[in-house]
N, C-alpha and C positions, 0 to 999 in steps of 0.2 A: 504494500500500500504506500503511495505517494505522500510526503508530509508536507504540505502546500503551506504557506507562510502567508498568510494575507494581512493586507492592513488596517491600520480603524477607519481608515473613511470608507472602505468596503465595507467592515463589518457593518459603521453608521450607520450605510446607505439600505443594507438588507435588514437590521434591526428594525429603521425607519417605516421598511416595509412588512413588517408582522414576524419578523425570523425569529424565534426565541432563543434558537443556537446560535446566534448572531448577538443577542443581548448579551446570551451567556459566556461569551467570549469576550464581550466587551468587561464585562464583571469579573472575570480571571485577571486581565490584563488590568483594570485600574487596583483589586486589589493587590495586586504584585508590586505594583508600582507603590502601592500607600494610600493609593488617591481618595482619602474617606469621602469627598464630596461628591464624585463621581460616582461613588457605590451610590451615596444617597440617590441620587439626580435619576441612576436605572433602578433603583427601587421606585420610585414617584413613577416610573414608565412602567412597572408593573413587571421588573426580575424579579423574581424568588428568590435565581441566584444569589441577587446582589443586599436581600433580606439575608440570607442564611449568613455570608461571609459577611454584614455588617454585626448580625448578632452572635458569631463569634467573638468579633472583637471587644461589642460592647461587654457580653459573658467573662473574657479575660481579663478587662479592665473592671469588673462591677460597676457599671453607669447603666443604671436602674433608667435616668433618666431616657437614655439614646435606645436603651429597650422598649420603652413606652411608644416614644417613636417612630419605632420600624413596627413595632404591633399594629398602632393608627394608621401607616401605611400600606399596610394590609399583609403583611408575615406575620402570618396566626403562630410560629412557635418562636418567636419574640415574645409575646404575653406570655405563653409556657413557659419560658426561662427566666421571666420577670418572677411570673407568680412564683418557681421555686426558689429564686433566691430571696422571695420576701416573708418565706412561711420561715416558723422560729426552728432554729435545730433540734432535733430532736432532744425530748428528755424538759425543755424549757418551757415555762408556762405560757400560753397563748393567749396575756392579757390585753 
């Protein structure tokens, strides 16, 4: 199998047009890069992808906040990962 190297404004251009392996590619590539804004920006476009690898991050860092977030923007296991780390640890009273 061939490993074709394509670029972002290719990827853009087929994202643009419904590709979701196209978005998904664009969300490897900025988080590689670091680009939290960018994950943001294809999450609002509606990657999963780019929900999953921001709620890793925020999960690493504990920002409860950036989890709310990506839940509101519609990565249902961003609220999942909110809610676990806001339940008390176990054994501690749930006042």
């Amino acid at each position: 199998m061939t490993n074709i190297n394509v670029d972002r404004e290719t990827l853009r251009e087929l994202a643009d047009e419904g590709n979701e392996t196209a978005l998904d590619r664009l969300a490897d590539l900025a988080d590689t890069a670091g680009n939290v804004e960018e994950l943001s920006e294809l999450l609002d476009e509606g990657s999963m992808r780019a929900g999953l690898l921001l709620t890793r991050r925020a999960v690493a860092t504990g920002d409860l906040r950036e989890l709310q977030r990506i839940s509101d923007a519609g990565y249902d296991e961003a609220g999942n990962e909110l809610d676990r780390l806001l339940k008390p640890p176990a054994g501690e009273p749930n006042d």
